[in-house]
N, C-alpha and C positions, 0 to 999 in steps of 0.2 A: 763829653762823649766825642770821640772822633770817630771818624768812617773813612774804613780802608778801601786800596781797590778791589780786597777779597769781598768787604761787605756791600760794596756795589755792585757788583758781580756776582753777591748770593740774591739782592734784592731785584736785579734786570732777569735773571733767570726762575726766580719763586714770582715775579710778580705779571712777569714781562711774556717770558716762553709759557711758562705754565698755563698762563691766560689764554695764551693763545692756543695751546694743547687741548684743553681743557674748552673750546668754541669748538676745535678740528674735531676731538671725539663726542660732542653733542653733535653737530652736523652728521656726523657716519650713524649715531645713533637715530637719529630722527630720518635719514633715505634708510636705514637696514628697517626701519615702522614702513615706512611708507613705502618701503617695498615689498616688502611680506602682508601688506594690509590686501585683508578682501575686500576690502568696500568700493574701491576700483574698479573692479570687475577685471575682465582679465584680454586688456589691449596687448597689443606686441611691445613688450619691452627690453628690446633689442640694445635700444639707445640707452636704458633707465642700468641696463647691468653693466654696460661696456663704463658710463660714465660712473656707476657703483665700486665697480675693481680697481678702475683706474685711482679714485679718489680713497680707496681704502691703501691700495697699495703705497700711494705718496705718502699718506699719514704714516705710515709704518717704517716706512723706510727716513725720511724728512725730520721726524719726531725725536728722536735721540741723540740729534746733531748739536742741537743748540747747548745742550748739558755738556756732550764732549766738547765741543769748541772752547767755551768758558772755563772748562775746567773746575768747575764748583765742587762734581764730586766725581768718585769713579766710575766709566759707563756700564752698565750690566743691566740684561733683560731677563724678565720674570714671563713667566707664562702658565697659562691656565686654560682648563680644559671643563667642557660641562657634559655629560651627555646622558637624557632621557628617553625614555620610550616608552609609550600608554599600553598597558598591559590590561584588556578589564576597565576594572573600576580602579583600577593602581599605577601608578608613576614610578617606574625603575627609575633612578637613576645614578648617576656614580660621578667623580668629581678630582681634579688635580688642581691643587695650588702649587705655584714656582717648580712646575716642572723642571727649569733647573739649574736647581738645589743651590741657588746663591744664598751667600750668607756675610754678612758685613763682616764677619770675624774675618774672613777670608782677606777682607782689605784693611780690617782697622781692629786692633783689639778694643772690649768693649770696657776694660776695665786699663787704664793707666795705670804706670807705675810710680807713678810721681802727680802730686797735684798740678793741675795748670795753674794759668798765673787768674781764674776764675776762681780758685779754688775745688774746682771740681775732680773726681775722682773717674768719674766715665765719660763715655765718646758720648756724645748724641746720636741719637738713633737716626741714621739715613738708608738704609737697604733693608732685606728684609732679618730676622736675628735668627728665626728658625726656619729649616730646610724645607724639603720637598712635604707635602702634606697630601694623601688621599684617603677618602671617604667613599660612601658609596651607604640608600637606602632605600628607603619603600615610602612613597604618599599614597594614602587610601583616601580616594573622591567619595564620598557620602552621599 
């Protein structure tokens, strides 16, 4: 088995950046609790949003560098939407995935026309396959 500079370069980026992405959005997860928690009570937190924005925005912006840089695959952003509201004893709410509408077909066919030298006939899946996707329902609280 040998290893190229591409498969160094998928495993510094799957193993290395991802890691690290993947610490960056636990930490944003765990101040977005701790800062929407009521158990706190309710101090000025002045300090707690300016340091909350700041560090959400670096993630956002910081986060998709490492992938373009290395070049592993092509860069594209997905995005998604949630939005609820308590009605009652009921939960509207409605919902977008990959708002927008990437699709790997768009960079890579998913079916080759010729075998690789794997013998394989398709791409491996790395983006999303299917497009924009929205929903939208009813939760009834009991």
């Amino acid at each position: 088995m040998e290893l190229t500079a591409h498969g160094v370069w998928t495993m510094v980026h799957g193993m290395g950046f991802g890691a690290l992405y993947l610490l960056a959005c636990s930490g944003a997860m765990v101040e977005l609790w701790r800062h929407t928690s009521s158990s706190r009570g309710a101090p000025d937190r002045t300090a707690d949003d300016t340091f909350l924005r700041v560090y959400l925005a670096t993630m956002a912006v910081l986060a998709p560098w490492p992938t373009a840089i290395s070049a592993v695959s092509a860069p594209y952003t997905t995005f998604g939407l949630l939005v609820e509201q308590r009605v009652g004893s009921a939960t509207l709410f409605a919902n977008g995935e990959n708002l927008t509408n990437v699709r790997q077909t768009r960079f890579d066919p998913l079916l080759l026309p010729a075998q690789d030298p794997t013998g394989r006939w398709t791409t491996p899946e790395w983006a999303p396959l299917e497009g924009r996707m929205l929903n939208a329902g009813v939760r009834v609280h009991f």
